[in-house]
LOBAMI-430166 format. One record per residue: x negated, y, z negated of N, C-alpha, C, O in turn; residue in one letter. Coordinates in steps of 0.001 Angstrom, whole numbers, plus 500000, padded with zeros to 6 digits. Atoms other than C-alpha are relative to their C-alpha. Layout:
<recs>
XYZXYZXYZXYZA ...
</recs>
This chain:
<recs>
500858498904500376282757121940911457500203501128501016499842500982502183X 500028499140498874283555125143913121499424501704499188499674502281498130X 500691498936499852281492128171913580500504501312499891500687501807501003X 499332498759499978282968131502912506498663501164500860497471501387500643X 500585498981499694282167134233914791500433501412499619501590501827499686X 499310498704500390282237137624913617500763501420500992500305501925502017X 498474499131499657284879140014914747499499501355500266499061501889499248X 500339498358499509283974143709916541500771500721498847501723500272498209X 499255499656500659284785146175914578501417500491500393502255500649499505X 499346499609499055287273147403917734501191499193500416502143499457501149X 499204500937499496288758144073917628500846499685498518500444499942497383X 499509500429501150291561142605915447500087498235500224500340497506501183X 500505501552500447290830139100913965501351498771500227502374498665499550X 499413501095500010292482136238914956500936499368498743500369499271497655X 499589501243501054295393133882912758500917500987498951501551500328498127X 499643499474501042296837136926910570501153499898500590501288500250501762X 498926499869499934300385136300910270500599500766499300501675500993499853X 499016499341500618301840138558907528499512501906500804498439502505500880X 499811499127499427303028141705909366498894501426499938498334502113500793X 499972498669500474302006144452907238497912499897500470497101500510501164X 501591500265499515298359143058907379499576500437501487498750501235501931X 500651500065498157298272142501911314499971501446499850498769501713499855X 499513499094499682299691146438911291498087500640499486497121501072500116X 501293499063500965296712147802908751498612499494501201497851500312501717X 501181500421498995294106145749911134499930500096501289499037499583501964X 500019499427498834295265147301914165499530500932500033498536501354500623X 500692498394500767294857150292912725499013500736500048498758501898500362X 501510499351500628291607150391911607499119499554501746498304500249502352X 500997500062498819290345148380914968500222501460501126499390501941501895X 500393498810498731291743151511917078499140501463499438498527502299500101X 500905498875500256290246154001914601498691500133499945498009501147499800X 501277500268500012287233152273914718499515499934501492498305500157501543X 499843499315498905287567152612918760499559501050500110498399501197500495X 499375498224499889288588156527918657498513500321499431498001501309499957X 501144499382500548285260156879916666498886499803500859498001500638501043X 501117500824499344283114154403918855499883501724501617499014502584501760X 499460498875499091284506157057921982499488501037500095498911501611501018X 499906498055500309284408160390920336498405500327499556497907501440499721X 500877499608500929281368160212918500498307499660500800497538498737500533X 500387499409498994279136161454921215498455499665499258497930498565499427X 501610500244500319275440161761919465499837498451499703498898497984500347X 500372501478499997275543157832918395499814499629501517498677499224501760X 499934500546498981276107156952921793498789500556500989498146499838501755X 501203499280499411273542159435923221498915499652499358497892500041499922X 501077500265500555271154158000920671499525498493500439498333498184500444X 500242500873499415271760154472922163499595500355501035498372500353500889X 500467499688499030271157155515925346498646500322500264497958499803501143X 501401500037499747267915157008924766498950499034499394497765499072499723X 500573501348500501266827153783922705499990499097501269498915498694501712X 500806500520498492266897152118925922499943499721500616499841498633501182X 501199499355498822265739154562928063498685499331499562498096498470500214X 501345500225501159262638154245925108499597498653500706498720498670501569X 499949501660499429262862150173926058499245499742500776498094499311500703X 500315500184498634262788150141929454498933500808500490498447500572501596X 501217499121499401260109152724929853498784499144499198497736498842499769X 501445500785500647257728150747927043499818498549501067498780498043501495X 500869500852499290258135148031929038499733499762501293499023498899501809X 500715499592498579257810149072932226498202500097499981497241499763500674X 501597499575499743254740150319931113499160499278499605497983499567499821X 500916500964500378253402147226929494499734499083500875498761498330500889X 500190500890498439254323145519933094498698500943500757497593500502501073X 500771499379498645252709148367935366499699501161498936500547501921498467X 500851498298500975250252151219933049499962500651501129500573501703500940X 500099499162499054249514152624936793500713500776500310500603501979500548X 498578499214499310253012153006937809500520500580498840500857501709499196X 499767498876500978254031154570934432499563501352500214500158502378500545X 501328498691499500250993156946934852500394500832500731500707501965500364X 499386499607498844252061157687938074501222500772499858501407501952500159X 498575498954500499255738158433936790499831500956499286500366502015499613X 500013498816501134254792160503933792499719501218500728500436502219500715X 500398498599499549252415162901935968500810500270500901500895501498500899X 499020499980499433255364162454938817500899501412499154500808502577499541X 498678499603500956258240163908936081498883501188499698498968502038500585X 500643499073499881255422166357934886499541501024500894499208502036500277X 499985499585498659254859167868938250501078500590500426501131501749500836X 498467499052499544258559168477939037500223500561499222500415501737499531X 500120498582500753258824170089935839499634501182499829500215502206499468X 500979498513499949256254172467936074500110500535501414499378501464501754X 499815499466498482257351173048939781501172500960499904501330502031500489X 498634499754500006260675173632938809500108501491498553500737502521498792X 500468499096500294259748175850935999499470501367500609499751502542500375X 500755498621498659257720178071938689500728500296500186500950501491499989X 499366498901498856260389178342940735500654501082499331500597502306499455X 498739499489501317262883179225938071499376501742499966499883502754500450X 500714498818500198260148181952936992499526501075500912499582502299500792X 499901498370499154259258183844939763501033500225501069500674500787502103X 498961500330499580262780183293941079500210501616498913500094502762499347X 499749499324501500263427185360937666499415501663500308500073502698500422X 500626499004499709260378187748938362500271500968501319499987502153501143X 499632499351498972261430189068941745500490500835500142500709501235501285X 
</recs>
């Protein structure tokens, strides 16, 4: 009894011997690569999924220290804003 595991899409599958096949399934695993790579907003959308994560559960470990961070990050914003602005105004 053996367990098929499924295959990346990046990867080419094990056992194919007729040529033309292996060729077409190289193919597609590097264009499916070149896309994984290039294609910039998916990857930026993982990324902030989880950021999202790690911040929910940070904050379901420590509500204080969240707290703490949010008005933290809020604070340098609006500092940094200022400066910006009467940096600007001068």
């Amino acid at each position: 009894m053996s367990i098929e595991t499924p295959v990346p899409r990046t990867a080419v599958a094990l056992g194919i011997t007729d040529p033309v096949e292996r060729a077409r399934a190289e193919l597609k695993a590097a264009l499916s690569a070149i896309e994984e790579k290039t294609n910039v907003p998916k990857r930026v959308t993982r990324v902030a999924d989880d950021a999202v994560t790690t911040a929910r559960s940070f904050a379901r470990r420590n509500p204080t220290g969240a707290t703490a961070a949010v008005v933290g990050v809020a604070l340098a914003v609006g500092t940094a804003v200022w400066g910006i602005v009467r940096l600007y105004t001068r």
